[in-house]
PyMOL Python script that loads the backbone (N, CA, C, O; Angstrom):
from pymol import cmd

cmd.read_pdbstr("""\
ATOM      1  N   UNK A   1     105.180  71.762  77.292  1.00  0.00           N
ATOM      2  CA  UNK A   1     104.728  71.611  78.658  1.00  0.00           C
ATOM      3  C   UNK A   1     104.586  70.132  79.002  1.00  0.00           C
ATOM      4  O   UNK A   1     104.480  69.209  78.194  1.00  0.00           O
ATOM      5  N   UNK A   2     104.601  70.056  80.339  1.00  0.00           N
ATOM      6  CA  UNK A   2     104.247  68.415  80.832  1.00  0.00           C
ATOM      7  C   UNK A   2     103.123  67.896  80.698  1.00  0.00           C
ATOM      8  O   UNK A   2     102.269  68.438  81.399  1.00  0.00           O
ATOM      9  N   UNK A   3     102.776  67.074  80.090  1.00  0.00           N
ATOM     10  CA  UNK A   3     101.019  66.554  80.641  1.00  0.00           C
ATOM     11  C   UNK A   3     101.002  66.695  81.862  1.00  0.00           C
ATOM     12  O   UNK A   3     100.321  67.640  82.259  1.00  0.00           O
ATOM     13  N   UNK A   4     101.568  66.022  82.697  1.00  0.00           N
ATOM     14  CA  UNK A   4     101.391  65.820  84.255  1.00  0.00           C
ATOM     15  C   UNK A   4     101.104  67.415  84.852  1.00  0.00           C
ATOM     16  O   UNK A   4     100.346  67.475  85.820  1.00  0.00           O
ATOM     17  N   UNK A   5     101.455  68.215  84.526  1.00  0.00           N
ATOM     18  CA  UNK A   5     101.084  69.417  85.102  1.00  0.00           C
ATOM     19  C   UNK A   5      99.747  70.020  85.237  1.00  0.00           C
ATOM     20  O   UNK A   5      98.779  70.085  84.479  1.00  0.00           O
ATOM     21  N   UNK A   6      99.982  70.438  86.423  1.00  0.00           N
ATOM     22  CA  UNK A   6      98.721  70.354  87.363  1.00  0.00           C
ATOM     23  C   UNK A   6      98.009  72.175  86.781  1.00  0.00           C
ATOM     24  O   UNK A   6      98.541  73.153  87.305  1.00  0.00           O
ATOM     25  N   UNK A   7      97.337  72.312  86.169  1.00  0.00           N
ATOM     26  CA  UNK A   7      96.514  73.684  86.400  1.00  0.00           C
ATOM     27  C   UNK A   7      95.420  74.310  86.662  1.00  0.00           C
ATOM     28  O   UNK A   7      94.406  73.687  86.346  1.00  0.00           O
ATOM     29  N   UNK A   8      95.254  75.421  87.174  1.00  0.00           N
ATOM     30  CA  UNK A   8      94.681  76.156  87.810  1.00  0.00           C
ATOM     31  C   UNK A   8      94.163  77.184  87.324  1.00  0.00           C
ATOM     32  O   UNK A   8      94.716  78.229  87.664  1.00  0.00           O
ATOM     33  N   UNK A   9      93.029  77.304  86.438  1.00  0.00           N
ATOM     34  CA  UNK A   9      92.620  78.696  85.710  1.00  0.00           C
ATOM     35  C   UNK A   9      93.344  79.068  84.494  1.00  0.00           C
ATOM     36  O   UNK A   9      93.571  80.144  83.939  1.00  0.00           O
ATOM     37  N   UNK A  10      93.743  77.405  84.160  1.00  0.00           N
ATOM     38  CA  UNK A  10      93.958  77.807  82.670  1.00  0.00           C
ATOM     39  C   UNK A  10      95.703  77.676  82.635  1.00  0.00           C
ATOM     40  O   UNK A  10      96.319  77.403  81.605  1.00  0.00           O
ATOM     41  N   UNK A  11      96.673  78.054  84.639  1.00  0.00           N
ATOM     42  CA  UNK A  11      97.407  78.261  84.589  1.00  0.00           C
ATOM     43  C   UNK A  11      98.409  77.310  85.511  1.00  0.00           C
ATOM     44  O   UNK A  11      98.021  77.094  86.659  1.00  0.00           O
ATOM     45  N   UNK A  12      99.458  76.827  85.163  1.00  0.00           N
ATOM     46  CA  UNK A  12     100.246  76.145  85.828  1.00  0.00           C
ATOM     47  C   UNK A  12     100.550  76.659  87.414  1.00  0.00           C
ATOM     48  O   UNK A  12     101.043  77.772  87.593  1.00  0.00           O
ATOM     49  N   UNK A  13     100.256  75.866  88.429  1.00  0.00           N
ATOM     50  CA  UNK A  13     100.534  76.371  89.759  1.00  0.00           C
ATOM     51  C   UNK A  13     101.712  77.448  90.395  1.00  0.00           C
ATOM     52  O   UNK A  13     101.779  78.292  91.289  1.00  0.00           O
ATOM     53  N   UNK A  14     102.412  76.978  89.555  1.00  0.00           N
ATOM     54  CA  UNK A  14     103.922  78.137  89.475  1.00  0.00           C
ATOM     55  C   UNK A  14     103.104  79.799  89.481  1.00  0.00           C
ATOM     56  O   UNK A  14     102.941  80.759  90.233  1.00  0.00           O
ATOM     57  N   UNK A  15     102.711  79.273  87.905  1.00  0.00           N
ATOM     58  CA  UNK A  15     102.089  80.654  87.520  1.00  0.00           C
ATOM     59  C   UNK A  15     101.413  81.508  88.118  1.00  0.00           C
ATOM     60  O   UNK A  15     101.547  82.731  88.070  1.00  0.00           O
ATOM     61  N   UNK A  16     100.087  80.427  89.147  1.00  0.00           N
ATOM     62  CA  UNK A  16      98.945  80.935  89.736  1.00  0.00           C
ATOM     63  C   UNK A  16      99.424  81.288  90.927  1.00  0.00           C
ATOM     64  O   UNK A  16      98.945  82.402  91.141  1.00  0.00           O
ATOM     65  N   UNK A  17     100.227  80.913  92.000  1.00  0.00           N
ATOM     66  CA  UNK A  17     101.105  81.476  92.897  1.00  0.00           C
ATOM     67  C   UNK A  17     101.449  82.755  92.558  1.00  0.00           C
ATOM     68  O   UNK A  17     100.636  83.654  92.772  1.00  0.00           O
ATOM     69  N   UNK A  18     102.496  82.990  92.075  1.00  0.00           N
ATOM     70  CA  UNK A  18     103.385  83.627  91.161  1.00  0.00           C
ATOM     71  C   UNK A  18     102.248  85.165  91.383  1.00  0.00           C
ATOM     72  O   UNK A  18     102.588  86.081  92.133  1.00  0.00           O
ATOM     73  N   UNK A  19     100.934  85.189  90.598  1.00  0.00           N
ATOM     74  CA  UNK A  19     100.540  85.886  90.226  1.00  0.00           C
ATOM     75  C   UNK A  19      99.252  86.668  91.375  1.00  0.00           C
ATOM     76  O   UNK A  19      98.881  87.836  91.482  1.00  0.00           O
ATOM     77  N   UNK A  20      98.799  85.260  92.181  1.00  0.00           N
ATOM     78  CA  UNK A  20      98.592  85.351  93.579  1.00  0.00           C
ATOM     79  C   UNK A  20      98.831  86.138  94.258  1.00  0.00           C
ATOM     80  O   UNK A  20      98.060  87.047  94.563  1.00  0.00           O
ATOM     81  N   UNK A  21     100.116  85.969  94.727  1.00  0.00           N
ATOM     82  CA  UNK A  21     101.193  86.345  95.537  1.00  0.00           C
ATOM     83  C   UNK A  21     101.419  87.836  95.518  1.00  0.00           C
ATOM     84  O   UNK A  21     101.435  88.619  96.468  1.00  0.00           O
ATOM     85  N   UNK A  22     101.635  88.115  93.899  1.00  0.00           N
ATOM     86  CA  UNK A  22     101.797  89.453  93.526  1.00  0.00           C
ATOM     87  C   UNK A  22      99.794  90.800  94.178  1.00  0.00           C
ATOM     88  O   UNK A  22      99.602  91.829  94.827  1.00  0.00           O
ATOM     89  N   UNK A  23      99.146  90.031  93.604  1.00  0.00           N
ATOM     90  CA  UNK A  23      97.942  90.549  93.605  1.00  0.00           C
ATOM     91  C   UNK A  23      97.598  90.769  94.864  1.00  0.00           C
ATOM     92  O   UNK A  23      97.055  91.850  95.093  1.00  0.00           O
ATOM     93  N   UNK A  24      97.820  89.808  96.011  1.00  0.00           N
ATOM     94  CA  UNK A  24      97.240  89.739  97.228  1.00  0.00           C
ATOM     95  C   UNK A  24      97.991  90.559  97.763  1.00  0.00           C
ATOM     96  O   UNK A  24      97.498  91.610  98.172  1.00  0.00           O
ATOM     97  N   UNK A  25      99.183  90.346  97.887  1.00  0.00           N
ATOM     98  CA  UNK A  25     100.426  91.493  98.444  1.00  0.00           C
ATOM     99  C   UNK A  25      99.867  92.577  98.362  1.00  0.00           C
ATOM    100  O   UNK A  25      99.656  93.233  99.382  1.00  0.00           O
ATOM    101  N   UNK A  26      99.458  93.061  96.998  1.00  0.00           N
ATOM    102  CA  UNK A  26      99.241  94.380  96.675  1.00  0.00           C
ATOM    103  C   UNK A  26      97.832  94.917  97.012  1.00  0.00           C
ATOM    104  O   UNK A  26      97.738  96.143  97.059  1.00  0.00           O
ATOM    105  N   UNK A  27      96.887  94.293  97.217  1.00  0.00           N
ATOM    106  CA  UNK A  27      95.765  93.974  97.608  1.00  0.00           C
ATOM    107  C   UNK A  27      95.841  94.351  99.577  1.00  0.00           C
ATOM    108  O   UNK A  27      95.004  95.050 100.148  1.00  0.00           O
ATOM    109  N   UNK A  28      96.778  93.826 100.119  1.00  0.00           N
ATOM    110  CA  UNK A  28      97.406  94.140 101.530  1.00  0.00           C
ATOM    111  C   UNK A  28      97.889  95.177 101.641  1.00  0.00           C
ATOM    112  O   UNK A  28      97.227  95.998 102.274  1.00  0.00           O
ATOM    113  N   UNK A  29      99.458  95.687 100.999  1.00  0.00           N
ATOM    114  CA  UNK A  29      99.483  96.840 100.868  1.00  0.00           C
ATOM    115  C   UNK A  29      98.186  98.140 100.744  1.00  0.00           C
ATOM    116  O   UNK A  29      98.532  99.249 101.153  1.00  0.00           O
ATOM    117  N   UNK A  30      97.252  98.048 100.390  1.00  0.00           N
ATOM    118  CA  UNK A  30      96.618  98.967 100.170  1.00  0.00           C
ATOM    119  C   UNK A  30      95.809  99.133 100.964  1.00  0.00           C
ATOM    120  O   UNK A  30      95.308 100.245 101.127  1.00  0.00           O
ATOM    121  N   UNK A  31      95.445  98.029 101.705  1.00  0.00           N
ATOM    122  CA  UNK A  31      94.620  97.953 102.913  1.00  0.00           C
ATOM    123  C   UNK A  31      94.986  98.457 103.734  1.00  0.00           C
ATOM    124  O   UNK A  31      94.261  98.961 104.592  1.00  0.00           O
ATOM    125  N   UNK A  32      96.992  98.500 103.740  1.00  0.00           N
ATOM    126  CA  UNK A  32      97.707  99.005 105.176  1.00  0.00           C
ATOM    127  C   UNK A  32      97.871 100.395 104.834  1.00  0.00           C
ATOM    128  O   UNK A  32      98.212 101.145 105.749  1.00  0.00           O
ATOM    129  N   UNK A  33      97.673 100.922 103.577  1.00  0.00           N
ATOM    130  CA  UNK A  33      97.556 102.540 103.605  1.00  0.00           C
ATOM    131  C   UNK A  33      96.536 103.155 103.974  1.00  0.00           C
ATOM    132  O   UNK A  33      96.635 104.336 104.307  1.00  0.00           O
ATOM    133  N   UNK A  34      95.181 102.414 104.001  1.00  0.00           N
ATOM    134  CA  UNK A  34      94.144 102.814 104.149  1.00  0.00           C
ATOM    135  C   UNK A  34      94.015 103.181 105.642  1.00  0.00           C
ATOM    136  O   UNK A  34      93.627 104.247 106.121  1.00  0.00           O
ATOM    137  N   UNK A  35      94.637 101.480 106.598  1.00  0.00           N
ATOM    138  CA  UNK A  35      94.510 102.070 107.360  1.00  0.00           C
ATOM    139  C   UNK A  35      95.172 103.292 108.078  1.00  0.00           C
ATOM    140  O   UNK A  35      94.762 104.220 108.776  1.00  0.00           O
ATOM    141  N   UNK A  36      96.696 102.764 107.466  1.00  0.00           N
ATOM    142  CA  UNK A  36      97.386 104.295 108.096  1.00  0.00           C
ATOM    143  C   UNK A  36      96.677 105.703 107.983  1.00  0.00           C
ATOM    144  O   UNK A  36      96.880 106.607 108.792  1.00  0.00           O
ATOM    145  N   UNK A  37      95.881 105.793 106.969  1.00  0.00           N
ATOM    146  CA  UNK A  37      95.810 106.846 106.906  1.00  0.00           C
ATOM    147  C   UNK A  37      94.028 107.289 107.735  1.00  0.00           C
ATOM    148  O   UNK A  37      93.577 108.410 107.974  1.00  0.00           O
ATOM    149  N   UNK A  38      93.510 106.180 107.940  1.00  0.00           N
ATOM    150  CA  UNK A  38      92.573 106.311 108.675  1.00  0.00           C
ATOM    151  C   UNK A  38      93.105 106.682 110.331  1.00  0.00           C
ATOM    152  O   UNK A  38      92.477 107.572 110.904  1.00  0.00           O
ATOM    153  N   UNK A  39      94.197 106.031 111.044  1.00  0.00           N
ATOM    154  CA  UNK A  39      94.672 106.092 111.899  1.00  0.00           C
ATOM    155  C   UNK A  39      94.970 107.802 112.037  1.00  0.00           C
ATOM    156  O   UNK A  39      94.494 108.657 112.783  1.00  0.00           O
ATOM    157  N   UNK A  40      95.939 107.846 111.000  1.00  0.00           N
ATOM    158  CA  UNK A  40      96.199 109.447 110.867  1.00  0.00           C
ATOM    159  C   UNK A  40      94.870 110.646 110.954  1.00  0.00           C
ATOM    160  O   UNK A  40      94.844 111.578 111.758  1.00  0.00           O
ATOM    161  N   UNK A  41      93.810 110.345 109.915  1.00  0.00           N
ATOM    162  CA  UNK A  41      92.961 111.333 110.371  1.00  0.00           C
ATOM    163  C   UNK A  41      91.937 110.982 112.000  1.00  0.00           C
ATOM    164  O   UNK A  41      91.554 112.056 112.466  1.00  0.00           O
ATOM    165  N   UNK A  42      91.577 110.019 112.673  1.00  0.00           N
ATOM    166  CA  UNK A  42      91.361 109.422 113.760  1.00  0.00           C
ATOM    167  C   UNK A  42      91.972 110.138 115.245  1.00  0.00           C
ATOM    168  O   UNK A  42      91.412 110.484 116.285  1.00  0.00           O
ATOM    169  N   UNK A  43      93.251 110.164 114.825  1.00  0.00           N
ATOM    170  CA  UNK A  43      94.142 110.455 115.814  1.00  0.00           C
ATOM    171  C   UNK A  43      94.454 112.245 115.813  1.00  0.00           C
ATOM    172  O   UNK A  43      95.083 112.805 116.710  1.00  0.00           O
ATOM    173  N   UNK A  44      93.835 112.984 114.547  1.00  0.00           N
ATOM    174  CA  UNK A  44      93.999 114.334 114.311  1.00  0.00           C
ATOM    175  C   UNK A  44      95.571 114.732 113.875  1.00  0.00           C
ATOM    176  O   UNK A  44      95.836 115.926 114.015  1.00  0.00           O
ATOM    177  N   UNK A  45      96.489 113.995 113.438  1.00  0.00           N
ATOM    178  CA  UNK A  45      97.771 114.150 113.434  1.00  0.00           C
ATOM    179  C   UNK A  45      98.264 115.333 112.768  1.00  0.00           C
ATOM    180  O   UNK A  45      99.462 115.610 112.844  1.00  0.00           O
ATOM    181  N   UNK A  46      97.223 116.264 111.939  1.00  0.00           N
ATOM    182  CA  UNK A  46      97.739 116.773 111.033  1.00  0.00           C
ATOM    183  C   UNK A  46      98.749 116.681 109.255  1.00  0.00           C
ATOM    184  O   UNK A  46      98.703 115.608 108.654  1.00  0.00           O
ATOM    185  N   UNK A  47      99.158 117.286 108.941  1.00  0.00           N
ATOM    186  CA  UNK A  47      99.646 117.210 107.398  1.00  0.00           C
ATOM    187  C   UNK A  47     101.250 116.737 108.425  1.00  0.00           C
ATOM    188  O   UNK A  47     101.943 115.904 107.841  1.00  0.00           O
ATOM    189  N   UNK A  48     101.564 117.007 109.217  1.00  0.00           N
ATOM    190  CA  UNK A  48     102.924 116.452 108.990  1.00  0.00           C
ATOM    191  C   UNK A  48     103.142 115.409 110.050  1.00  0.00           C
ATOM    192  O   UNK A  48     104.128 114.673 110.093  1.00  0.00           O
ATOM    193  N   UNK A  49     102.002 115.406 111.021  1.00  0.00           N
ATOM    194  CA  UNK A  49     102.214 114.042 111.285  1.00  0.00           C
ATOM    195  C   UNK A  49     102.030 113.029 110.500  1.00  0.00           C
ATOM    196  O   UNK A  49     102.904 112.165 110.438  1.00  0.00           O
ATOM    197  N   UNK A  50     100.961 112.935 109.807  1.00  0.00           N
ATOM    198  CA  UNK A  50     100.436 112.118 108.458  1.00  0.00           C
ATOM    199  C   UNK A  50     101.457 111.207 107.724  1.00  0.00           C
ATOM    200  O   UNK A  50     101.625 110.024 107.431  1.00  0.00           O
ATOM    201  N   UNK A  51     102.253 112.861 107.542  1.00  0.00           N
ATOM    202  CA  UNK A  51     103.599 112.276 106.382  1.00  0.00           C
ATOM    203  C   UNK A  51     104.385 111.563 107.539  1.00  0.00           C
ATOM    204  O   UNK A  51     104.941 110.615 106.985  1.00  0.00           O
ATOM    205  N   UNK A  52     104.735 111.550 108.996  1.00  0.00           N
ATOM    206  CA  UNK A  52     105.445 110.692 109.372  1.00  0.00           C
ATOM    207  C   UNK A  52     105.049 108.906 109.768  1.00  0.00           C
ATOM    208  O   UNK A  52     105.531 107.775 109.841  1.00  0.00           O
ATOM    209  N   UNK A  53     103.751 109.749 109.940  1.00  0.00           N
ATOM    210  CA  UNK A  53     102.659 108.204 110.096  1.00  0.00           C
ATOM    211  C   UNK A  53     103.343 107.056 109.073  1.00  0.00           C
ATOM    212  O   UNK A  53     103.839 105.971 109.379  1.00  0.00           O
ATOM    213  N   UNK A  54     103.188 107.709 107.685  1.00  0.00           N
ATOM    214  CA  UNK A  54     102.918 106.650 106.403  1.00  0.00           C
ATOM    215  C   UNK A  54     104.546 106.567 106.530  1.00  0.00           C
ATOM    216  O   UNK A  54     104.996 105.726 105.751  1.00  0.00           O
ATOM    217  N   UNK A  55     105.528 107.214 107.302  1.00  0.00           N
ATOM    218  CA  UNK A  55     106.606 106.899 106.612  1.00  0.00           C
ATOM    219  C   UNK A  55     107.146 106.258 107.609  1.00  0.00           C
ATOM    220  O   UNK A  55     108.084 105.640 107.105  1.00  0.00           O
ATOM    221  N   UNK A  56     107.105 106.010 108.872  1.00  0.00           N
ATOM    222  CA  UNK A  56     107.220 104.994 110.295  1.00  0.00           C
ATOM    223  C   UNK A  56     106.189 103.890 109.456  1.00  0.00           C
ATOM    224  O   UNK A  56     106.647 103.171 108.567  1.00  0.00           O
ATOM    225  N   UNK A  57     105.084 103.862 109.761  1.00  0.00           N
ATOM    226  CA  UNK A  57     104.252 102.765 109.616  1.00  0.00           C
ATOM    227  C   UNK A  57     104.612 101.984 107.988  1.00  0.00           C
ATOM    228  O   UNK A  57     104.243 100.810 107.962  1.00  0.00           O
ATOM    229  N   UNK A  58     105.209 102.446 106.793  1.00  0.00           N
ATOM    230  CA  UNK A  58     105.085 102.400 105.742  1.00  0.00           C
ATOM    231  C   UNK A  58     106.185 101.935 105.131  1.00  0.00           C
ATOM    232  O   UNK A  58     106.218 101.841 103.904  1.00  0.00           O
ATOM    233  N   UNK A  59     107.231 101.585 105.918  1.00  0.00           N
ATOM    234  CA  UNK A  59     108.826 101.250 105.492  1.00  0.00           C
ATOM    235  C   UNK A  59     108.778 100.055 105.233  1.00  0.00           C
ATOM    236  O   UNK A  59     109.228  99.922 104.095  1.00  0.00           O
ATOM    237  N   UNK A  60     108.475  99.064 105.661  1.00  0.00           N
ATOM    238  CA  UNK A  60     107.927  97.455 105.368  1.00  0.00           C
ATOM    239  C   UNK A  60     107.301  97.603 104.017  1.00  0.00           C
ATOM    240  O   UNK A  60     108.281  97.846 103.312  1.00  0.00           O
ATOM    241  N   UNK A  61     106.441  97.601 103.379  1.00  0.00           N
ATOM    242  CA  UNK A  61     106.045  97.519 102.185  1.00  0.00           C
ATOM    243  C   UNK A  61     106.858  97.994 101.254  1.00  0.00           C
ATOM    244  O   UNK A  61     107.186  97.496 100.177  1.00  0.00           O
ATOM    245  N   UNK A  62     107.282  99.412 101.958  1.00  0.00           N
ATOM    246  CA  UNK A  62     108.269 100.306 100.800  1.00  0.00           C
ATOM    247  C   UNK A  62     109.071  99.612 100.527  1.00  0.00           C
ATOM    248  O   UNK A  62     109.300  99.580  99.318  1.00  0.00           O
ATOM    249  N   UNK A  63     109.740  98.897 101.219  1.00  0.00           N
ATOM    250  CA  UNK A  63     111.310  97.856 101.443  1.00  0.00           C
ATOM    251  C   UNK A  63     110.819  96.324 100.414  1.00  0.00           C
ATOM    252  O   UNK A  63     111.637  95.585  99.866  1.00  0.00           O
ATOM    253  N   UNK A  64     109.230  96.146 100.370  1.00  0.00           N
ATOM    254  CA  UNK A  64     108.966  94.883  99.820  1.00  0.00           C
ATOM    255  C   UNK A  64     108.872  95.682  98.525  1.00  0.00           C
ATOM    256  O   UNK A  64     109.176  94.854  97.666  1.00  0.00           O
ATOM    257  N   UNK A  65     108.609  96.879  97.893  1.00  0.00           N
ATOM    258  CA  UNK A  65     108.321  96.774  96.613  1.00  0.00           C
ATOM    259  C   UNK A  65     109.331  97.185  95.565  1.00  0.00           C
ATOM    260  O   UNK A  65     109.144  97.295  94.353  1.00  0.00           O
ATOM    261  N   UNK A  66     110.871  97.472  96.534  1.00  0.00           N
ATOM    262  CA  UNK A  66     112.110  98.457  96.178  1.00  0.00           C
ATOM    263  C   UNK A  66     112.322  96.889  95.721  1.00  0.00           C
ATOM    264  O   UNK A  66     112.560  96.652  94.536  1.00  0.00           O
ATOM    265  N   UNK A  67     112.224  95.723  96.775  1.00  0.00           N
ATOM    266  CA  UNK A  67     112.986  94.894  96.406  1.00  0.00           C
ATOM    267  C   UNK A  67     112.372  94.081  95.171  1.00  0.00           C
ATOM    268  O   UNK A  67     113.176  93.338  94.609  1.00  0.00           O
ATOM    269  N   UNK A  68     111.295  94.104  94.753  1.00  0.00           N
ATOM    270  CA  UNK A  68     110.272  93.322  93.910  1.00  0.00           C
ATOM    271  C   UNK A  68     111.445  94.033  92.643  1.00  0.00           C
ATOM    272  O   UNK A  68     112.245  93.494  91.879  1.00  0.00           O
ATOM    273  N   UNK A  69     110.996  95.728  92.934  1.00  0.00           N
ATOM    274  CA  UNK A  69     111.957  96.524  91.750  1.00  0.00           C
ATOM    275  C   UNK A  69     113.418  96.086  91.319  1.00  0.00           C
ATOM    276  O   UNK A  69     113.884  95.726  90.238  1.00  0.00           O
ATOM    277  N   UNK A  70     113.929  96.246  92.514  1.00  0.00           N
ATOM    278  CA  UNK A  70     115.688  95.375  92.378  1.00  0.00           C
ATOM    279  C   UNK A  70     115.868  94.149  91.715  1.00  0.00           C
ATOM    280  O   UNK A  70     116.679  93.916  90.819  1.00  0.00           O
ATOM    281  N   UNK A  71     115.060  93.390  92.215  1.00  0.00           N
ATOM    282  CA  UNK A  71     115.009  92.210  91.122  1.00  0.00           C
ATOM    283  C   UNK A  71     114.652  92.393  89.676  1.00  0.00           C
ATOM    284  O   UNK A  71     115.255  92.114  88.640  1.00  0.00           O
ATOM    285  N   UNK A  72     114.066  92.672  89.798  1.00  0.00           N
ATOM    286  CA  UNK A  72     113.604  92.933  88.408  1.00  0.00           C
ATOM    287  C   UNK A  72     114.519  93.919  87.576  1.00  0.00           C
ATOM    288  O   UNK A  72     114.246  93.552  86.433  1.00  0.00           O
ATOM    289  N   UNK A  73     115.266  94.753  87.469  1.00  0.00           N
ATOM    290  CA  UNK A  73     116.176  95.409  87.273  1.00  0.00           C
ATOM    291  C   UNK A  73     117.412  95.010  87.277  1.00  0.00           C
ATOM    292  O   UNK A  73     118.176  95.717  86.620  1.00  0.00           O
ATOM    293  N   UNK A  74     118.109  93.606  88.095  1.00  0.00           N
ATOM    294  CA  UNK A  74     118.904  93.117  88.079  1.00  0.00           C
ATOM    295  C   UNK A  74     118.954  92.167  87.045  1.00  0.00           C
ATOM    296  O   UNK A  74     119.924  92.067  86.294  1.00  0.00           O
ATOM    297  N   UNK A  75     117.362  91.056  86.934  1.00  0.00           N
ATOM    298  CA  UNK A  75     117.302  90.166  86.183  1.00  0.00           C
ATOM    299  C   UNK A  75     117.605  88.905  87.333  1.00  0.00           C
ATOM    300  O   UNK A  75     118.265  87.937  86.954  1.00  0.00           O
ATOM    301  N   UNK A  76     117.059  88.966  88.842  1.00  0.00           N
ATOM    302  CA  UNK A  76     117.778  87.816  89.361  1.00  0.00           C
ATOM    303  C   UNK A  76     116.126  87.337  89.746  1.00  0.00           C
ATOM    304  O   UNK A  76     116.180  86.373  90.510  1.00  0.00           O
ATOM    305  N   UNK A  77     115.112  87.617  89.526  1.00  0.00           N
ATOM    306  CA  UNK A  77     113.708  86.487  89.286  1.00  0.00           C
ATOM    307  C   UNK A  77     114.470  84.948  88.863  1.00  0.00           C
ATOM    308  O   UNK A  77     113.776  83.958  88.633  1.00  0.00           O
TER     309      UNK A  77
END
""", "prot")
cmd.dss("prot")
cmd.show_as("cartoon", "prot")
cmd.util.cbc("prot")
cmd.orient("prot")
């Protein structure tokens, strides 16, 4: 490693980003299910509005975590 490198909890800024990034995301995500699904019972939507709720409101994340997957499966991190 560099001396000059700068860290953060033990961990190089790369790292602490890196791991940030991942946590908070996911940390968001879960907040936005919560609310969907608060919205859903709120609004009375029923069992199959519900399922369309999370799946209109829910394609953005889905799309961020297919792609987290793709990478990672490809090897292009």
């Amino acid at each position: 490693m560099d001396p000059n490198d700068v860290f953060v909890f033990g961990l190089t800024v790369a790292e602490f980003e890196d791991i940030s990034l991942k946590v908070c995301v996911g940390g968001l995500i879960a907040y936005m299910i919560f609310i969907i699904g608060h919205l859903a019972w709120e609004s009375k939507a029923g069992k199959y509005g519900a399922i369309w709720m999370f799946i209109g409101l829910g394609v953005g994340f889905i799309g961020f975590m297919a792609k987290g997957i793709l990478q990672r499966l490809l090897g292009i991190e």
